[in-house]
C-alpha positions in Angstrom: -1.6 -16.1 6.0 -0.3 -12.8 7.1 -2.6 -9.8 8.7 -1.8 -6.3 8.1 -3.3 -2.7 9.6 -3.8 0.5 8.0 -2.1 3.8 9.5 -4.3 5.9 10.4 -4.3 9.2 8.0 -7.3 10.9 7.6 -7.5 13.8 9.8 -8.9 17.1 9.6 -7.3 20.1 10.3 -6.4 20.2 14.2 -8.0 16.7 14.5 -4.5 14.4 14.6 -4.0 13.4 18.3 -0.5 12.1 18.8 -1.2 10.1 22.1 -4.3 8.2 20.1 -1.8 8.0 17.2 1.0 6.4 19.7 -1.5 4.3 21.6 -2.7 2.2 18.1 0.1 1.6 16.6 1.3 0.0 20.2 -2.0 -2.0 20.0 -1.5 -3.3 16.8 2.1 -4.9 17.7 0.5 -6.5 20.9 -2.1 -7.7 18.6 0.3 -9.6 16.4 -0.4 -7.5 12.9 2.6 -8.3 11.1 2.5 -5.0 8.8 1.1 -1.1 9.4 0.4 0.4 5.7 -0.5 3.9 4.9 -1.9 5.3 1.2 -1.1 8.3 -0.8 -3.7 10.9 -1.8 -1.7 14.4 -2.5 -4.4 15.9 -4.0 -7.9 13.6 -2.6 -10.8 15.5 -1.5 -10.5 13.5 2.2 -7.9 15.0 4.4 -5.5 12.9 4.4 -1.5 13.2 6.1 1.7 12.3 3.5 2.5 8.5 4.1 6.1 9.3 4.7 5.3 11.3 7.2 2.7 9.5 8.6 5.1 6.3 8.6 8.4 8.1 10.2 6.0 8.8 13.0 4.7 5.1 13.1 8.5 4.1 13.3 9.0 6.2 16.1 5.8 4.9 18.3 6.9 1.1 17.4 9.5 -1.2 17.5 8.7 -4.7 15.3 6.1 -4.0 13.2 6.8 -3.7 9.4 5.5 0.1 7.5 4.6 0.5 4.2 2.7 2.1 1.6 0.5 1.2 -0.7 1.2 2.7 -3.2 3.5 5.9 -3.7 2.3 7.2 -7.5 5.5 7.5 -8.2 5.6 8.8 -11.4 4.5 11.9 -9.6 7.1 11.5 -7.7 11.4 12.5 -8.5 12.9 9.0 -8.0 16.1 11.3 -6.4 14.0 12.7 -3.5 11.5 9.5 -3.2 14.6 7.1 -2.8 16.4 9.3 -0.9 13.4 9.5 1.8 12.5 5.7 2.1 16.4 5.1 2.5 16.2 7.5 5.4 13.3 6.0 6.9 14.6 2.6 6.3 17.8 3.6 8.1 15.5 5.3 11.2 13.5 2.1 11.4 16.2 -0.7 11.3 15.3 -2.0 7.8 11.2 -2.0 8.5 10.2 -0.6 5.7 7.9 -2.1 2.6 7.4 0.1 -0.5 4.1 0.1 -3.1 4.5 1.9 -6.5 1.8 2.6 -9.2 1.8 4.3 -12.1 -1.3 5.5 -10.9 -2.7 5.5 -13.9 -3.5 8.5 -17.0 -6.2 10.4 -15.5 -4.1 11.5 -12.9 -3.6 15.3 -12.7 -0.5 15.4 -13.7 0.1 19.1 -14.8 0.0 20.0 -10.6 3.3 18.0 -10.9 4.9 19.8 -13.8 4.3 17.2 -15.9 2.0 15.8 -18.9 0.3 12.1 -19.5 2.4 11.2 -22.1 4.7 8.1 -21.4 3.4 8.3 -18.1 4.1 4.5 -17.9 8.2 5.2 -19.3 8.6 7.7 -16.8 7.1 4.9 -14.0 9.5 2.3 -15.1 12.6 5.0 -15.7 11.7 6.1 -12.2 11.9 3.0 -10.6 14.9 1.4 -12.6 16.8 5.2 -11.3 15.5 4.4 -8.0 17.4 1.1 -7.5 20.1 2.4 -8.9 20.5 4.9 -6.0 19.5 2.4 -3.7 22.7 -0.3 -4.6 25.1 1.6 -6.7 28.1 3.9 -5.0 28.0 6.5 -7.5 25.4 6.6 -10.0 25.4 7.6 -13.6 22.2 7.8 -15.7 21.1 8.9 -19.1 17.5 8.5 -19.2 14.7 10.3 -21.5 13.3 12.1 -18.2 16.1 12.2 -15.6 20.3 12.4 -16.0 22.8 11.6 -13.2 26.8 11.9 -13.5 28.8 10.2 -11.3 25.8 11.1 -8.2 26.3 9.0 -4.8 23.5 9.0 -2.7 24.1 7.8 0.8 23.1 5.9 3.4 21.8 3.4 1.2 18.6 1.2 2.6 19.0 -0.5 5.2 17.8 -3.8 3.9 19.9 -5.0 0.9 19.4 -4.9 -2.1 16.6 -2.3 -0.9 12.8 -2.2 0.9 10.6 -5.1 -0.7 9.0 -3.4 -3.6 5.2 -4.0 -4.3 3.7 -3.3 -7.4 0.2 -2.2 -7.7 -1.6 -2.4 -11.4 -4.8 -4.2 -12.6 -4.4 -4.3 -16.5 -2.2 -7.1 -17.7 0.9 -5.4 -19.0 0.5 -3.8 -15.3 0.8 -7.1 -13.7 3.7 -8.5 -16.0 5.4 -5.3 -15.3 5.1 -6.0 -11.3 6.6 -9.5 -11.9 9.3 -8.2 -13.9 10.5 -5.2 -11.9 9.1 -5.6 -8.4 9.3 -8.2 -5.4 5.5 -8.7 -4.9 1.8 -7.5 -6.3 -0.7 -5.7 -4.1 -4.2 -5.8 -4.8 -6.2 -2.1 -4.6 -9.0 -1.9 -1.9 -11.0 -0.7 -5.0 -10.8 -4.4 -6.6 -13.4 -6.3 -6.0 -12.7 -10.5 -5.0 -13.6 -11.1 -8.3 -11.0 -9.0 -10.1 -8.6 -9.6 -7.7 -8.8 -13.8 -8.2 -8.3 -12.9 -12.5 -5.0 -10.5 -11.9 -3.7 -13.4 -9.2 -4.0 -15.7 -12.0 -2.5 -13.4 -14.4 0.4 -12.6 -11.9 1.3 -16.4 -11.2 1.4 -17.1 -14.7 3.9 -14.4 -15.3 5.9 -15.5 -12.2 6.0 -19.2 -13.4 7.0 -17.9 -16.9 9.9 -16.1 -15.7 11.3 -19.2 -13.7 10.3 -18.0 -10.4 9.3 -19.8 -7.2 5.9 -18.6 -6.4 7.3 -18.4 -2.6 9.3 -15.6 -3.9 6.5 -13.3 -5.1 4.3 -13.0 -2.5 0.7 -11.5 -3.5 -0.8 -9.3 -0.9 -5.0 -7.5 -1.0 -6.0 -4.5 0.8 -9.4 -4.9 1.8 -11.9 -1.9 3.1 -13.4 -3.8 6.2 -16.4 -2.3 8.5 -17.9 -4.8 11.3 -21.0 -3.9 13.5 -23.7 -6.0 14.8 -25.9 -4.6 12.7 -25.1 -5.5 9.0 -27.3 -2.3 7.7 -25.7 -0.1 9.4 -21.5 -1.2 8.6 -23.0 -0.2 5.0 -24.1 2.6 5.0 -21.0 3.8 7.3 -18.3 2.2 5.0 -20.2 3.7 1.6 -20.3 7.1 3.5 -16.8 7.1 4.6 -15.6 5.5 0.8 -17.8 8.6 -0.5 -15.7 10.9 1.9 -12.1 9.9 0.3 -12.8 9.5 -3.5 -15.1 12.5 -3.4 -18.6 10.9 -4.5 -20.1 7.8 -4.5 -18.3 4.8 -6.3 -20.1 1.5 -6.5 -17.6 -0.6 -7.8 -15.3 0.5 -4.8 -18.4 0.0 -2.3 -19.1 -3.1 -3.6 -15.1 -4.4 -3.3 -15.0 -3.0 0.7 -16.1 -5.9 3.6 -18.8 -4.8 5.9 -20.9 -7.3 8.4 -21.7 -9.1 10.9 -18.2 -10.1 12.7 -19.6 -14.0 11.0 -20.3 -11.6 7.5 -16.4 -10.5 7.5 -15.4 -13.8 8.0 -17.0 -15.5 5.1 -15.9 -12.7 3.0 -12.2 -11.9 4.2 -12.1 -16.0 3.3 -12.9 -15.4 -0.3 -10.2 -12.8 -0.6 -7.7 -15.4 0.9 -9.3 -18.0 -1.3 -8.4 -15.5 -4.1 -4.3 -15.4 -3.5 -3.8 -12.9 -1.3 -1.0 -14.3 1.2 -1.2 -11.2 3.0 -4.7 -9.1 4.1 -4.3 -5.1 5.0 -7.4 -4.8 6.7 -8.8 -0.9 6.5 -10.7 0.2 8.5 -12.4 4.2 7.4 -14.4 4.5 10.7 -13.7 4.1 14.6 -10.4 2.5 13.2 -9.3 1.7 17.0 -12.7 -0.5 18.2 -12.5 -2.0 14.6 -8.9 -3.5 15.1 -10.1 -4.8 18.4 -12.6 -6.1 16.8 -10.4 -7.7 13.7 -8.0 -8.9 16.4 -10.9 -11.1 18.8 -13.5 -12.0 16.1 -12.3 -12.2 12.2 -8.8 -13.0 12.3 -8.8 -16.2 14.7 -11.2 -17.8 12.1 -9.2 -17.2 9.2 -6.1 -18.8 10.1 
């Protein structure tokens, strides 16, 4: 079992403090988290800073601790300029870098991007195939329906070879299949609750086993929203609040999927998750994210293994 930390991101305007910024992520490789993990929300109604950004400054305040994000939309996204930037951070970091995709669904707003829904799921995959092709080819030449490239190098190339471990996020089936066939591992939303997430692990490790792999060689990773507090009431109400913040209005299918509790309460449901597939746990934390990764570190993580 592998514990992860989220980035802090949401600021308002003037509120970032680089020193407090600086001062967690050092925390979090004393405390052993093997991964730091930001999210993307261009347009969200929660201030929140770019996770390229927000993960070239992690790289610079850290030295061991694996960055990623999860997930880049990245059909909003060109595949030139989104390969060309986790390169470069993969390069600045000394290969430390993990990247999520989604398709991010059709009810994104996809005209702010110059764009319409249709084949929004051909222009993910097209995306992602140009993307690798940048990452490992030394000139590049591409006829696709949404993007053409003749004879284009693009260099330095990642890093790590072939390229960044490449997470998939997706909770329909075709979703799923698609992460086993193009990607190196799933990620399961925050917004999914235990119960979801345990029927697309089971749809996932059926795909895997049907395309010959070795389950080892696909790990399957959750992010879970996590509040702790002595009083049980109270890590509630502040997780539903703060949940309510980023999405804009109250959701309760995403309140219900977040962990909130007792230190004992977090426990017993950060197992379930586990119990579910997830081989790796990004704990988020939405409030007093530096006394709640204290808290992670001394009281829920020793008991889960």
């Amino acid at each position: 079992m592998k514990f992860a930390i989220a980035i802090p991101q949401f600021y308002a305007d003037g509120e970032f403090d680089p020193a407090a910024f600086r001062e967690y992520l050092a925390r979090a490789e004393e405390l052993g988290f093997e991964s730091a993990w930001t999210q993307e929300g261009t347009l969200n109604v929660g201030p929140q800073i770019s996770p390229v950004e927000a993960m070239t400054y992690a790289a610079a305040c850290t030295e061991r601790i694996r960055l990623g994000c999860v997930v880049f939309v990245s059909t909003l996204h060109s595949p030139v300029h989104l390969a060309k930037s986790l390169a470069s951070l993969d390069q600045l970091s000394r290969g430390r870098v993990e990247a999520g995709v989604g398709t991010g669904g059709p009810g994104r707003p996809f005209a702010a991007f110059g764009m319409d829904s249709s084949r929004y799921v051909a222009r993910f995959t097209e995306g992602i195939t140009l993307m690798k092709a940048l990452w490992t080819e030394p000139r590049v030449t591409f006829e696709g329906e949404f993007w053409q490239l003749e004879d284009a190098p693009m260099e330095p190339k990642p890093f790590q070879k072939p390229y960044p471990p490449l997470w998939f996020g997706g909770a329909s089936e075709p979703a799923l299949r698609r992460a086993v066939r193009l990607g190196t591992g799933f990620f399961g939303a925050g917004s999914s609750p235990t119960t979801a997430f345990a029927d697309q692990v089971r749809i996932v490790r059926a795909a895997v086993a049907e395309a010959g792999r070795a389950a080892s060689d696909f790990p399957i990773a959750k992010r879970v929203y996590i509040g702790i507090d002595d009083d049980a009431e109270r890590a509630r109400d502040r997780m539903n609040t703060a949940l309510a913040g980023i999405y804009g209005h109250r959701v309760p299918a995403i309140e219900a999927a977040a962990v909130t509790g007792t230190a004992a309460d977090c426990v017993r449901q950060a197992s379930e998750v586990a119990a579910a597939g997830a081989e790796l746990i990004l704990f988020t934390a939405l409030f007093d994210q530096r006394e709640q990764m204290e808290r992670l570190a001394a009281a829920v993580l020793p008991q889960l293994g």
